[in-house]
C-alpha positions in Angstrom: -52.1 13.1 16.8 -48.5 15.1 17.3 -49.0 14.3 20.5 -49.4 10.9 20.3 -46.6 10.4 17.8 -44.4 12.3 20.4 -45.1 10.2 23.2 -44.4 7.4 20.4 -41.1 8.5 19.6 -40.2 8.9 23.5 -40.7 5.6 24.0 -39.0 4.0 21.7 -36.2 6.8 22.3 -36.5 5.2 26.1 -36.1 1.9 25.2 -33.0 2.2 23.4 -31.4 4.3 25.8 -31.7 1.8 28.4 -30.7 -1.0 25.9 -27.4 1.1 25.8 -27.3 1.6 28.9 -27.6 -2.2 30.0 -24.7 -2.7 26.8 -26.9 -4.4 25.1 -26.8 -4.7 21.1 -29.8 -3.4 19.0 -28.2 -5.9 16.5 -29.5 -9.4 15.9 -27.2 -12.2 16.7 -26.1 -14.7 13.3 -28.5 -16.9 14.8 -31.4 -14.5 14.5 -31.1 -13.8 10.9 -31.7 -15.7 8.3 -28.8 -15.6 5.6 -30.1 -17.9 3.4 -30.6 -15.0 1.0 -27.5 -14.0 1.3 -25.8 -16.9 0.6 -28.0 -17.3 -2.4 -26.9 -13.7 -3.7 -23.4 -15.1 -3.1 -23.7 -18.3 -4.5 -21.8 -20.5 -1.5 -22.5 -20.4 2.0 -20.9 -19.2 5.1 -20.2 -19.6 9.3 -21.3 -18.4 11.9 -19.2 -16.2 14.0 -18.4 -15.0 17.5 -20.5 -11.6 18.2 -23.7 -12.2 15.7 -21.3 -12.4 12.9 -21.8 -14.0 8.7 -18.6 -15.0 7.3 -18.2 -15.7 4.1 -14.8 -17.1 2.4 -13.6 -16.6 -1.1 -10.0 -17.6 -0.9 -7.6 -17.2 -4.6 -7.2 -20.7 -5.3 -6.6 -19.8 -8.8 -3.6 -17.6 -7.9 0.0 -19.0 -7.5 1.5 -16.5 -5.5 5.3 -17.3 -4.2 7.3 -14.7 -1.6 11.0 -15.3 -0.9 10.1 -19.1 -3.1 7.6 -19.7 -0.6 4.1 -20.6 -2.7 1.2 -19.2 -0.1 -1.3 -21.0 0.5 -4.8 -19.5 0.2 -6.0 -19.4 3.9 -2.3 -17.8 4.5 -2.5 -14.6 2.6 -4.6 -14.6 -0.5 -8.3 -15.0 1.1 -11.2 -12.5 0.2 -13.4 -12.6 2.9 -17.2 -10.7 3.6 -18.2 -10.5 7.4 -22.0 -9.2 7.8 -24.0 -8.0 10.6 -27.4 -7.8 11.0 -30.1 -5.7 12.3 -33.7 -6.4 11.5 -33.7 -6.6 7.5 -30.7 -3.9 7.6 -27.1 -5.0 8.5 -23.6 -4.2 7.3 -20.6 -5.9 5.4 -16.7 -5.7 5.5 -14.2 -7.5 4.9 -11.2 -7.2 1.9 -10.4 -8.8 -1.4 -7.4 -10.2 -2.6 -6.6 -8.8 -6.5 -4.4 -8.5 -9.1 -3.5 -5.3 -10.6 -5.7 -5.4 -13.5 -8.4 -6.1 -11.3 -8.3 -3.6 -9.0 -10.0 -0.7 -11.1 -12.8 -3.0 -12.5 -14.0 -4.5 -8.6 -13.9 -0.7 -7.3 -16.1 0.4 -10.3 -18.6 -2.0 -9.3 -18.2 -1.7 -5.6 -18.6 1.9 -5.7 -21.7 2.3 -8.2 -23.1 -0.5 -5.7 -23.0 2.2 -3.0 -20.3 0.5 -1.2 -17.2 2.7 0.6 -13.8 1.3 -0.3 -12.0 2.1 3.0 -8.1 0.9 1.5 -6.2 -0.2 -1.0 -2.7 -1.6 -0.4 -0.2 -4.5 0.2 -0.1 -7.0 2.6 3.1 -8.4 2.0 6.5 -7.5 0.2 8.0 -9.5 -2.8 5.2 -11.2 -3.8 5.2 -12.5 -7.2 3.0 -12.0 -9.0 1.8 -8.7 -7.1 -1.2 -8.5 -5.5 -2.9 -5.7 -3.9 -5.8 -5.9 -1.0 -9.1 -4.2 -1.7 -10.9 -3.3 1.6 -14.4 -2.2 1.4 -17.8 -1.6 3.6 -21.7 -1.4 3.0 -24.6 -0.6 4.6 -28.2 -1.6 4.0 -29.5 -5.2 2.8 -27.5 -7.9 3.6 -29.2 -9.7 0.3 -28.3 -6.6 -1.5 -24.8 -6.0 0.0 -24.1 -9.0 -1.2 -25.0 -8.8 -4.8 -23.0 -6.1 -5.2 -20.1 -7.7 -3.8 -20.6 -11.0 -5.4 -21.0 -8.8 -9.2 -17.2 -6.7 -8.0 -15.9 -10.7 -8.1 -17.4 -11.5 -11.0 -14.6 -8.8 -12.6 -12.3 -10.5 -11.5 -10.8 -14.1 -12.0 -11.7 -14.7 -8.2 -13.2 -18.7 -8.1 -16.8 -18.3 -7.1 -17.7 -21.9 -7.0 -17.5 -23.3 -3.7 -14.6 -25.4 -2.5 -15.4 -29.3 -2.8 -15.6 -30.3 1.2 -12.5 -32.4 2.7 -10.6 -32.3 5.7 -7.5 -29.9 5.6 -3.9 -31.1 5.1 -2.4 -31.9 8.5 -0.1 -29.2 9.9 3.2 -30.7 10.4 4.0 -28.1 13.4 4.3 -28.6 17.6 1.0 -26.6 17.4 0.6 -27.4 21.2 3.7 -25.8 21.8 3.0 -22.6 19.6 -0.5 -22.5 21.2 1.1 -22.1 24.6 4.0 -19.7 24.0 0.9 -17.7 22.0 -1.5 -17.8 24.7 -4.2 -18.4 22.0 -6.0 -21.7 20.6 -5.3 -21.8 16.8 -7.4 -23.5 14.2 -6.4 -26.0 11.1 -7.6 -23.6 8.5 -6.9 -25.2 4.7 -3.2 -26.6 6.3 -2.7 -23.6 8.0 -2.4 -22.8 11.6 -4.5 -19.7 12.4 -5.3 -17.7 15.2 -7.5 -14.8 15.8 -6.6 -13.1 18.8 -9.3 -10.0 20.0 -8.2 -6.7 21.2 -9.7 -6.1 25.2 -11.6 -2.7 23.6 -14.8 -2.4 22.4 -14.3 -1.2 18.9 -17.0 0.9 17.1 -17.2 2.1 13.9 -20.3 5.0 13.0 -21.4 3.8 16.7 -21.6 -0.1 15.7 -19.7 -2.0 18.1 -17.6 -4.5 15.3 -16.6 -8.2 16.8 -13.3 -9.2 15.9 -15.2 -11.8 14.1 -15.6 -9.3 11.2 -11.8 -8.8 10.9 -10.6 -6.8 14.2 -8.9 -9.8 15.7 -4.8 -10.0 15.5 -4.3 -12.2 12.8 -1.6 -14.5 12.9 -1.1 -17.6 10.4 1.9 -20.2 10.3 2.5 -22.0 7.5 4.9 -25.5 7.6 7.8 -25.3 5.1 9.3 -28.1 6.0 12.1 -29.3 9.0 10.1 -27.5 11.6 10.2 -24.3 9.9 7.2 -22.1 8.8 6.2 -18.9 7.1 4.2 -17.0 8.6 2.0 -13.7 8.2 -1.1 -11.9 9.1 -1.5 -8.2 10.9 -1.2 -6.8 14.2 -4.5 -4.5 15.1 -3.1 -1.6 17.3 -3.7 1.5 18.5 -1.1 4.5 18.2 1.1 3.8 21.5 1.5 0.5 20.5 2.4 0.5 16.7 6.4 1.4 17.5 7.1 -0.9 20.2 5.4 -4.0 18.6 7.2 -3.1 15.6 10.8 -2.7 17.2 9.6 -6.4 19.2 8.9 -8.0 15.8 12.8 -6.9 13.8 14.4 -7.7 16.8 12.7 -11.4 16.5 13.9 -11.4 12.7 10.2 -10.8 11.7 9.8 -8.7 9.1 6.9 -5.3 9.2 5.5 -5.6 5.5 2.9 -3.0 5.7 1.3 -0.5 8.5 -2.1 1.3 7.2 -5.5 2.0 8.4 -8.4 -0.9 6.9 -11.4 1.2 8.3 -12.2 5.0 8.2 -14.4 5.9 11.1 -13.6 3.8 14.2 -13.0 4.2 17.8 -10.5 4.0 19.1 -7.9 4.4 16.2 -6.9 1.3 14.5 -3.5 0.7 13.0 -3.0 -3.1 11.1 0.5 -4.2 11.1 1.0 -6.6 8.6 4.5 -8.5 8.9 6.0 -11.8 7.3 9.0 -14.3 8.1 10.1 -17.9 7.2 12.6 -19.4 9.7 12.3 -21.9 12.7 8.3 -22.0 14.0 8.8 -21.9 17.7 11.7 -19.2 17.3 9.1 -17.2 15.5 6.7 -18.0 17.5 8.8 -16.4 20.5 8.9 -13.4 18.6 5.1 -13.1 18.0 4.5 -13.9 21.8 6.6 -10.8 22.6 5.2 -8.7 20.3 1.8 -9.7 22.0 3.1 -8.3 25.4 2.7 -4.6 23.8 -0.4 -5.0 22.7 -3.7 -4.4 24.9 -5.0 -7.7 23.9 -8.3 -9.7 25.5 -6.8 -12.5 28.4 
């Protein structure tokens, strides 16, 4: 009987060594899980994302959050957000949520006696009023489960949980052609914001888990239109070490402002460093900026 089960064990052992070998992911794509259940733990639906990833959206519609008399829009700065991955009935979540100060405390108590890390706490951009802090978090287990826990830390705070009513986003009144080519990336109309997700060219692991930067690994940049060509914009540079001083000299010397530089993770490879930054001035001029601050950075062509 040992020897049976040892032969056993050998052979699965075998199989997954070559599966790593070959590069392939012992996790199931988003297509080959069923997230019905989590969505129903969640109460609202979510995408499908690049690298077998669930994305789920809570953005803080009820919040009116102004920096430098700018209001944010949600899909700007102010959207919690719960990216899962799957393997077999077991999986993992990430992601962040956007809170208050009296809210922080109560969503962490729940988080944590869920069995859920909190990986950061901290700002994501300067002057906001009122002040809001950034709760980043990550679970492993059930997806279904994962996401109760999450869903009961939002229920503490005044986060809506209904989902949106469906219409087509505001029209972006920006040369977004022209900010897509000095960028280098195709952006997206995401709730009248222009939004881009640009990947790092690493693989990027966390506990041995290679992490798509689906599930919130991708540069994020976000312009919002204030009016006469001008735009606000924000979102965080992922980096490793080398690169965090020279895209931050790139970005003051394009009049962008560094809001925040902190870790969002606790066990990945290689080192990640986010780089959150904010400015509201002419779109292409910033634009420029952003483009050369993208020339320091190791990012996927």
């Amino acid at each position: 009987m040992l020897e049976t089960n040892s032969k056993t064990f050998k052979s699965i052992l075998g199989t997954v060594s070559i599966a790593l070998m070959l590069g392939v992911s012992t996790f199931a794509s988003a297509a080959d899980y069923d997230w019905s259940a989590v969505a129903k733990a969640l109460g609202r639906s979510g995408a499908e994302q690049p690298g077998g990833v669930y994305r789920v959206g809570f953005g803080r519609s009820d919040l009116k959050i102004t920096v430098d008399g700018v209001q944010l829009k949600p899909s700007l700065a102010l959207g919690s957000y719960l990216a899962f991955q799957s393997m077999g009935k077991s999986g993992m979540v990430m992601g962040d949520l956007v809170l208050t100060g009296d809210e922080v405390n109560p969503v962490m108590k729940k988080l944590v006696e869920g069995g859920i890390e909190i990986t950061a706490i901290h700002n994501h951009v300067l002057r906001a009023e009122p002040f809001v802090m950034y709760m980043h978090y990550m679970g492993h287990g059930d997806p279904a489960k994962l996401a109760a826990v999450v869903r009961s830390a939002l229920e503490e705070s005044k986060t809506p949980l209904e989902a949106p009513a469906a219409g087509s986003p505001p029209k972006i009144d920006l040369d977004t052609a022209a900010i897509e080519k000095t960028l280098g990336a195709k952006g997206n109309n995401n709730g009248g914001v222009l939004a881009f997700g640009i990947p790092r060219a690493e693989t990027i692991k966390d506990a041995g888990m290679t992490i798509p930067a689906s599930a919130g690994l991708g540069i994020a940049i976000n312009f919002q239109p204030t009016g006469e060509g001008k735009a606000a914009i924000t979102g965080d540079f992922v980096l490793i070490a080398k690169e965090v001083n020279p895209v931050l000299k790139t970005l003051r010397e394009n009049g962008i402002e560094v809001t925040a530089l902190h870790s969002h993770m606790l066990n990945e490879t290689p080192r990640l460093f986010f780089m959150h930054f904010w400015a509201n001035d002419d779109a292409q001029k910033l634009a420029n900026g952003l483009a050369a601050a993208l020339n320091k950075v190791n990012r996927k062509k």
